[in-house]
C-alpha positions in Angstrom: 17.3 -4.6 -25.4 19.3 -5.8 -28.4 15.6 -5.6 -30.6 14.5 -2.3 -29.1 12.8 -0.4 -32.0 12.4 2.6 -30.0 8.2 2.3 -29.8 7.6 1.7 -26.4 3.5 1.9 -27.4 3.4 -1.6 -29.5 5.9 -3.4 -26.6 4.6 -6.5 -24.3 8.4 -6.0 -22.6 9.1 -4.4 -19.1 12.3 -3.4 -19.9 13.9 -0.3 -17.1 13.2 2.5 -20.4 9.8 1.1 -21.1 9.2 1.6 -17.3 10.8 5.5 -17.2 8.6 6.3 -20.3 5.4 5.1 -19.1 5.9 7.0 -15.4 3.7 10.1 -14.5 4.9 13.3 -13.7 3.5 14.4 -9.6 1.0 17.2 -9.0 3.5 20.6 -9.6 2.7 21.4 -5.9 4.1 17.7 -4.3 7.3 17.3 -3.8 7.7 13.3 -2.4 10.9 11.7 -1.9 10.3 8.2 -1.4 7.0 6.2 -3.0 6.3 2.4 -1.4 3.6 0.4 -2.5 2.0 -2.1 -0.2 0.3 -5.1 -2.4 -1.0 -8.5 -1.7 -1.7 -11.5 -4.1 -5.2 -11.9 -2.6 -7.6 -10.0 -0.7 -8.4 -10.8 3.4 -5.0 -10.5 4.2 -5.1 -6.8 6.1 -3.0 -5.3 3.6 -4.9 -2.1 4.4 -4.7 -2.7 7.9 -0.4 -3.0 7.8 -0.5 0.3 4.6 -2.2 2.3 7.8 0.3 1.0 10.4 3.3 1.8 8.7 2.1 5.3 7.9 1.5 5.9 11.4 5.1 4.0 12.2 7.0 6.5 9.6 4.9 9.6 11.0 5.9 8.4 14.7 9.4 8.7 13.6 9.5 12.4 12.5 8.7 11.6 9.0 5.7 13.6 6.4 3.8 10.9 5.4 0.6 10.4 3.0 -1.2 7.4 2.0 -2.8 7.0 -1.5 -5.6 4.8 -1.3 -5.8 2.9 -4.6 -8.5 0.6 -3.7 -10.6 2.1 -5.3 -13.6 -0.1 -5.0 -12.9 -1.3 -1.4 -11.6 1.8 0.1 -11.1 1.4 3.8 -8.7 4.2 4.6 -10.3 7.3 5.9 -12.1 5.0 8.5 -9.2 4.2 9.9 -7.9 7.5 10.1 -11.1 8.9 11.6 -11.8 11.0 8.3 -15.4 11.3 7.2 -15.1 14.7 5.1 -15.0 15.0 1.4 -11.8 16.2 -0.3 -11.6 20.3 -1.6 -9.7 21.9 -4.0 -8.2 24.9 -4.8 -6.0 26.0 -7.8 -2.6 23.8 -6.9 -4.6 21.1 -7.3 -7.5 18.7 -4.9 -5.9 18.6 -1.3 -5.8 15.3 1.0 -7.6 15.2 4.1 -4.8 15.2 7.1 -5.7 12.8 10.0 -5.1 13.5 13.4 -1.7 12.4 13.7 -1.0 14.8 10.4 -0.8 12.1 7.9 -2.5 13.5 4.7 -5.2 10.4 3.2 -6.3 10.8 -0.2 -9.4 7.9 -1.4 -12.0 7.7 -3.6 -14.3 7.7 -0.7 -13.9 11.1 -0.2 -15.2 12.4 -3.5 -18.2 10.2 -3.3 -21.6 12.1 -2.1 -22.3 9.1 0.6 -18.7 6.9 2.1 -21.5 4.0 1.5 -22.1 4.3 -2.3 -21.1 1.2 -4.3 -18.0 2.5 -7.2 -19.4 0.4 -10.0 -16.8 1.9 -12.6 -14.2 -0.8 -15.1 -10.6 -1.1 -14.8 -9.7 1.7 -17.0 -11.9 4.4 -15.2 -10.4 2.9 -12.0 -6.6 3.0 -13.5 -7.8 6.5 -14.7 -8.6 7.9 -11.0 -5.7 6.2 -9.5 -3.7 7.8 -11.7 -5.4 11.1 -11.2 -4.6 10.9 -7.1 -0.7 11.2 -8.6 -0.8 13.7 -10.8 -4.0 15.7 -9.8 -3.5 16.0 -5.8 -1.6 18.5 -4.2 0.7 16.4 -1.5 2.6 19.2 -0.6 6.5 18.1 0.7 6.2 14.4 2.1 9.2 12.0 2.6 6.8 8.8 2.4 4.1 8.4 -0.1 2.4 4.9 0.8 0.4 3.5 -1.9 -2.5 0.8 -0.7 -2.9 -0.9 -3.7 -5.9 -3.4 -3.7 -5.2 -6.8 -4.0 -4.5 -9.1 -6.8 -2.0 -8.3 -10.0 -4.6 -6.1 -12.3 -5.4 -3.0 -13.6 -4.5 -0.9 -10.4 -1.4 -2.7 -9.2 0.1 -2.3 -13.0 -1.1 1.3 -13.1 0.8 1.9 -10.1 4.1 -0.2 -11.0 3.7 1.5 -14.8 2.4 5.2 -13.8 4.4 6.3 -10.2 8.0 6.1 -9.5 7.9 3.0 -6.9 10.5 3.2 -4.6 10.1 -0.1 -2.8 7.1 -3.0 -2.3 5.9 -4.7 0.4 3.7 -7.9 0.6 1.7 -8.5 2.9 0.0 -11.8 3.4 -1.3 -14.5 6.1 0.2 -17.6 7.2 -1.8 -20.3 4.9 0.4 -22.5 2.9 -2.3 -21.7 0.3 -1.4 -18.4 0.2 2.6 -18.8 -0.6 1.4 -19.7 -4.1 -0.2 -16.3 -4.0 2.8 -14.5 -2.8 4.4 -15.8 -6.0 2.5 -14.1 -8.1 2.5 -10.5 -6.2 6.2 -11.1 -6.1 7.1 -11.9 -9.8 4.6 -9.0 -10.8 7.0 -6.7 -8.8 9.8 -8.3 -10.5 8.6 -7.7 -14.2 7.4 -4.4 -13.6 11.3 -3.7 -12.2 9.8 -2.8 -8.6 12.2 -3.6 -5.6 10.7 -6.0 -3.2 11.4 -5.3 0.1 10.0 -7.9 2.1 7.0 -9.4 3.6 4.7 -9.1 6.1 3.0 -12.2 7.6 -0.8 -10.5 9.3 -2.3 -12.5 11.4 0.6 -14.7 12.0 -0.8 -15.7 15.7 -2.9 -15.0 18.5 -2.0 -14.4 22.2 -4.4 -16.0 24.5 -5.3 -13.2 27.2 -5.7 -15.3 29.8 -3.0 -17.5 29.7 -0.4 -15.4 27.5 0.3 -18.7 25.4 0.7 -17.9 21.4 -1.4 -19.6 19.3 -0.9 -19.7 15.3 -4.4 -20.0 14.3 -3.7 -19.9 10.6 -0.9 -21.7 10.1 3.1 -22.1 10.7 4.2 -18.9 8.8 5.7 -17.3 5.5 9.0 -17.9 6.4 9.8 -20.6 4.0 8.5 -18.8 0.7 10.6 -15.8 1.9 13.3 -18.1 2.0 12.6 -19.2 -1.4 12.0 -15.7 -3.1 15.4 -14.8 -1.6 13.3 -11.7 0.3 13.6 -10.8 4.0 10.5 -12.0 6.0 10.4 -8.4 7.8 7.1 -8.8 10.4 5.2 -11.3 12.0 2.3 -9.4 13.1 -0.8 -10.9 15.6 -4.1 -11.1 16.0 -5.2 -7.8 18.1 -8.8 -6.9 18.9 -7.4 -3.9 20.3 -6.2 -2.6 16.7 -9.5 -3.9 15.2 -11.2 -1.4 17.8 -9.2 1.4 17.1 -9.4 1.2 13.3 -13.4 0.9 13.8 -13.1 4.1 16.0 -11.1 5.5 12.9 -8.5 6.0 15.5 -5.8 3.2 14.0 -2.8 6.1 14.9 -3.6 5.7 18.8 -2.0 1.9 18.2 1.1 1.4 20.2 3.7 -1.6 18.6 7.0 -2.0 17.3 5.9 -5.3 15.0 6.7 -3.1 11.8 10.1 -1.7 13.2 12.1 -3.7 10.4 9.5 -2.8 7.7 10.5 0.9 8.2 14.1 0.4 9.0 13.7 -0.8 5.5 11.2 1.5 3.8 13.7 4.0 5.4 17.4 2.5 3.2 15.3 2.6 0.4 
């Protein structure tokens, strides 16, 4: 920028050197090729639900794969997983849990005495520990780093964006016409913050009667025209399944058999 002064402390701009100056480095010990961020404008939307799927997509595939579970107050990861064991540490650093599938989970849930107890901290202790699962935990050599961020544009989505090389977004939302105005928002944070959008992902886009087999779109008509409008490929329509409610519940969420997210890692993958 033509004004730069060179203090990028007393800056409101998201210029691409304010972003490089800001970023963290990794734990010594990881060594991650490709970061992507799943965020959603609003919470409800499964964004957890579709961060756990396309781990276990990318790990189906041949890829090493963690997720970083930045909701930090509504951390729903290691259930899904199956992981109910709290994190160790040794001198490289504190080590994920690795799921059964070998994905390697890191939450705040598994530093807490009891999965149950409420994480009444503010933003900044929350930015603090999000930041701390970058820098402080040993990830060892993964290709795919998926952050689930928790919803909204606040302090943990802008420690993200600000604090970890982001490689590529994805927004996940529901079929609501109320919620394109929220995509909006998730999707011009990105775009300040110089974070490459790489599409979205409609949850809970319809429902397949099992009796009948007929498709119903319980929420709406679909994301497909804000996509449109953002300029930004609408990459998966993904349904209503019972069965992947079950098997998240059972903490067993890598035993679910789809293709819905094929595009989302053919793109997570050109990255």
């Amino acid at each position: 920028m033509s004004d730069c002064n060179g203090n990028c402390s007393s800056c409101s701009k998201s210029c691409e050197s304010r972003k490089e100056s800001l970023i963290e480095s990794a734990n010594k010990n990881s060594n991650i090729k490709k970061v992507i961020a799943v965020i959603s404008g609003k919470g409800g939307v499964g964004k957890s639900m579709i961060s756990a799927m396309l781990a276990c997509e990318l790990r189906k595939k041949g890829h090493t794969v963690g997720i970083l579970d930045a909701d930090i107050t509504g951390p729903s990861i290691p259930k899904s997983f199956g992981i109910n064991k709290r994190a160790m540490q040794d001198d490289t650093g504190i080590l994920p849990a690795v799921a059964e599938n070998g994905v390697k989970v890191m939450s705040v849930n598994m530093m807490l005495e009891s999965p149950d107890a409420p994480v009444i901290w503010r933003g900044p202790v929350i930015a603090g520990a999000v930041k701390q699962f970058w820098t402080d935990v040993n990830w060892g050599d993964l290709d795919y780093l998926i952050i689930d961020c928790p919803p909204g544009t606040g302090d943990v989505p802008l420690t993200v964006f600000q604090s970890v090389p982001v490689d590529g977004a994805v927004i996940v939302t529901s079929p609501q016409d109320l919620v394109s105005l929220i995509v909006k928002k998730a999707y011009n944070m990105a775009k300040m913050m110089n974070v490459n959008v790489l599409g979205i992902v409609e949850n809970m886009s319809y429902f397949v009667c099992p009796d009948c087999g007929k498709k119903h779109n319980i929420f709406g008509s679909g994301s497909g025209t804000v996509a449109d409008e953002l300029g930004i490929p609408l990459l998966a329509k993904t349904p209503i399944d019972p069965s992947l409610a079950t098997l998240i519940d059972s903490g067993l969420v890598f035993r679910y058999e789809n293709d819905y997210l094929s595009e989302v890692v053919k793109a997570a993958e050109e990255v």
